[in-house]
TORLORO-762950 format. One line per field, with one value per residue (C-alpha): residue number from 1; x, y, z; residue in three letters. Coordinates in nm, 3 decimals, padded with zeros to 5 digits. Layout:
BEGIN
pator = c(NUM_...)
u = c(X_...)
v = c(Y_...)
w = c(Z_...)
sero = c(ALA_...)
***
This chain:
BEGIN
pator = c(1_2_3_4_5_6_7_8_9_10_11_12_13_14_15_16_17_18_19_20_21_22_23_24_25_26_27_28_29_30_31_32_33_34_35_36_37_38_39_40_41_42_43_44_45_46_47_48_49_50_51_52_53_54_55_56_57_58_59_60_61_62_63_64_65_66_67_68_69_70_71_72_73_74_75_76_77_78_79_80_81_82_83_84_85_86_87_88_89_90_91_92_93_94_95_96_97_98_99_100_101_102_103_104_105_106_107_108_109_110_111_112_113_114_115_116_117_118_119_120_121_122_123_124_125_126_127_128_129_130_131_132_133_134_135_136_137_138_139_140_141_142_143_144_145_146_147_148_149_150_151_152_153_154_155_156_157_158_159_160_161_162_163_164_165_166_167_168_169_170_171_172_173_174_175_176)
u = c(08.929_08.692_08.565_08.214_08.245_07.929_07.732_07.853_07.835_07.493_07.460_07.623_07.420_07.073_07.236_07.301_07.011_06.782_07.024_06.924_06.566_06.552_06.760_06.507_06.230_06.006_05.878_05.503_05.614_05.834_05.528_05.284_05.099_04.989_04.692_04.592_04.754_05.055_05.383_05.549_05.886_06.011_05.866_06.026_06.357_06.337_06.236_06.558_06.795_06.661_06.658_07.044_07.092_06.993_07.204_07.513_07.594_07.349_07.312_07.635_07.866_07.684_07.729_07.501_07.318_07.389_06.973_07.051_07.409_07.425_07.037_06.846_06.547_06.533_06.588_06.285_06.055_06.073_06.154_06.500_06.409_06.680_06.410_06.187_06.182_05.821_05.839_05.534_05.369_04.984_04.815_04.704_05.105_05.219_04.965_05.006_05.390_05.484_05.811_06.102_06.256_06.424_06.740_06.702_06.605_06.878_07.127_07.050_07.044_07.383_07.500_07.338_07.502_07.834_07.858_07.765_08.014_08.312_08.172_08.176_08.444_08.621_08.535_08.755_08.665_08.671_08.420_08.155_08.232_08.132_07.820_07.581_07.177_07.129_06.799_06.501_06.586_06.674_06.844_07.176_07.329_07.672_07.720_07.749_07.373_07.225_07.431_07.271_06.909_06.976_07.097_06.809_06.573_06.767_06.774_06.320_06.295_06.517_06.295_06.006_06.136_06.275_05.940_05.700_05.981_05.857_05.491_05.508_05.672_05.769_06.080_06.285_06.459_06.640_06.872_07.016)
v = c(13.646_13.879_14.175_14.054_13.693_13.693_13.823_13.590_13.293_13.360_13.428_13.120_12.899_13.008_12.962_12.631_12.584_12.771_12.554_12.215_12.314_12.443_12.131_11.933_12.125_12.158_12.501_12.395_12.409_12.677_12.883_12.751_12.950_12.748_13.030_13.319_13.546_13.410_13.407_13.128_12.979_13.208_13.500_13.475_13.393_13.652_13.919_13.841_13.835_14.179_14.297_14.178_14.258_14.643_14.638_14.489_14.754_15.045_15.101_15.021_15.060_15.275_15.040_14.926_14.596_14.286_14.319_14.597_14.593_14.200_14.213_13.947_14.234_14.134_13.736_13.836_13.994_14.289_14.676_14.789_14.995_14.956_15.003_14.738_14.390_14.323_14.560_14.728_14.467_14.443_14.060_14.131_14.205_13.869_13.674_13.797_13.799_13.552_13.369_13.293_12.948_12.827_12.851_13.199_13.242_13.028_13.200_13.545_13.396_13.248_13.583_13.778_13.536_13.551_13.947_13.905_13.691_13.913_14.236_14.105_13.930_14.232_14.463_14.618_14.708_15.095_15.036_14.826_15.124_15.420_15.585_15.735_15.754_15.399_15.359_15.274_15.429_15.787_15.770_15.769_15.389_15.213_14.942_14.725_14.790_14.736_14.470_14.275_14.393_14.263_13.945_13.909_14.000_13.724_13.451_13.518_13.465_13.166_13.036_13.078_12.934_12.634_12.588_12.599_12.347_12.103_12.215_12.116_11.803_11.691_11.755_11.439_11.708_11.785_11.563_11.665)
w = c(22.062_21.828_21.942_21.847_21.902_22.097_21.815_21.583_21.810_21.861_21.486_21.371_21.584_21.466_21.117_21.207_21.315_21.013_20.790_20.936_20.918_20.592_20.456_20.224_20.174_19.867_19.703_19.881_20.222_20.220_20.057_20.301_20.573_20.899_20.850_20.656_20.978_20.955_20.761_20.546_20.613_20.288_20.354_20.694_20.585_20.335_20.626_20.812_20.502_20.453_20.784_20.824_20.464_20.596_20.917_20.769_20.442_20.497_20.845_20.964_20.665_20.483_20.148_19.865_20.029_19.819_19.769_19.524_19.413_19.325_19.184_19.447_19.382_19.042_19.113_19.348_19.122_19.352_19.358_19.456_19.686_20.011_20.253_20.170_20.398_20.485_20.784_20.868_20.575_20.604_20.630_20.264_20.148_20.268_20.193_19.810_19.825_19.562_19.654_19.422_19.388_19.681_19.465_19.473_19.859_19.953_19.725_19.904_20.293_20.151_20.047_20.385_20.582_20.406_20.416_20.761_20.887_20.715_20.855_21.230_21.243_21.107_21.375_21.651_21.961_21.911_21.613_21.846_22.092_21.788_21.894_21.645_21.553_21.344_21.203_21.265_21.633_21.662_21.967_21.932_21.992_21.982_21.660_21.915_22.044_21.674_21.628_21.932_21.788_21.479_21.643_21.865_21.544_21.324_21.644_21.659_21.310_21.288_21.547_21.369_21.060_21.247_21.435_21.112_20.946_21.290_21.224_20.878_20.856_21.197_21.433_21.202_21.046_21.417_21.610_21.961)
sero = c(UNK_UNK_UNK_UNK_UNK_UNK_UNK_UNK_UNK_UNK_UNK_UNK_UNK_UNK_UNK_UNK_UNK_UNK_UNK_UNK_UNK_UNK_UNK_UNK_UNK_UNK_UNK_UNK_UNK_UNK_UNK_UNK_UNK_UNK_UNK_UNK_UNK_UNK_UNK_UNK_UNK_UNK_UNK_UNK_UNK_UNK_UNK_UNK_UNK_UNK_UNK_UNK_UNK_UNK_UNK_UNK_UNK_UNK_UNK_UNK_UNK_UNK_UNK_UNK_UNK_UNK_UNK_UNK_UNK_UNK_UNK_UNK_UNK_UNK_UNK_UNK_UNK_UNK_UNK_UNK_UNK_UNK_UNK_UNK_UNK_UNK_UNK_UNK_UNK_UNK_UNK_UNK_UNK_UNK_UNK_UNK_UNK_UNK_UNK_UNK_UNK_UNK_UNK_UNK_UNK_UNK_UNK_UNK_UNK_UNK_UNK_UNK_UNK_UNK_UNK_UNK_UNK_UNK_UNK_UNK_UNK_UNK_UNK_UNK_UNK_UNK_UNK_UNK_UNK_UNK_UNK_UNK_UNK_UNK_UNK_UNK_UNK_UNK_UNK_UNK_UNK_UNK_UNK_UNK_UNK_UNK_UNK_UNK_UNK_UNK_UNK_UNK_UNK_UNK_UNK_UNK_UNK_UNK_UNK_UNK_UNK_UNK_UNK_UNK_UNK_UNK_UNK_UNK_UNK_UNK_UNK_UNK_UNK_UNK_UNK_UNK)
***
């Protein structure tokens, strides 16, 4: 048994899950906002890629993200800056946040997820038990403890994106 089988249990589920309900959709819907408040299916997945893009290489292994070092900025049309993923992003931001092709956004979750995957699964115990301050919060916290935010963060937006998928075009894309 892993260390951090939980985590990626949890992880690979909602994966599973984002997987099946971005299977088969066009550039419109992904792009589409139920209202002028609210985010599209690839701005969301975007958000969490970054988010776990973040968590995975800077916070926790204090690496180049694959946002920078493999150039999904660029495929973006976007800065490389290592801090930006829509957090703190006014109404105005996302509404005028052009997406690239799904290629593209599915190429990065690919790569996010990937990176993901090898860094938990590689993870002793003693490392999940390594306390330090991991941004944003300035308390000091175990790697376990961000890793379960950053699962809980990645499990909400995977919810979202699988809901807007239903809201879109129907719950047909989900069997039990």
């Amino acid at each position: 048994m892993l260390p951090a089988e939980g985590l990626l249990t949890a992880l690979e589920r909602n994966w599973a899950m984002v997987d099946t309900a971005l299977e088969g959709l066009d550039e419109e819907i992904l792009s589409r906002q139920p209202n002028a408040q609210c985010n599209s299916i690839a701005w969301t997945l975007w958000h969490m890629d970054r988010v776990l893009d973040t968590f995975v290489h800077t916070r926790l292994q204090d690496k180049p993200q694959s946002w920078i070092k493999d150039g999904w900025f660029e495929k973006h049309g976007m800065t490389d800056n290592p801090e930006e993923r829509g957090v703190g992003w006014t109404i105005d931001q996302v509404t005028s946040w052009s997406p690239p092709s799904s290629t593209i956004q599915l190429g990065y979750y690919a790569s996010v997820k990937q990176a993901a995957r090898e860094y938990i699964s590689s993870l002793t115990q003693a490392q999940l038990e390594v306390s330090r301050v991991i941004p944003p919060v300035s308390e000091p916290r175990t790697v376990a403890a961000a890793l379960g935010q950053v699962t809980w963060d990645n499990i909400a937006h995977g919810g979202q994106i699988a809901y807007l998928r239903g809201f879109f075009s129907g719950m047909g894309w989900y069997s039990i």
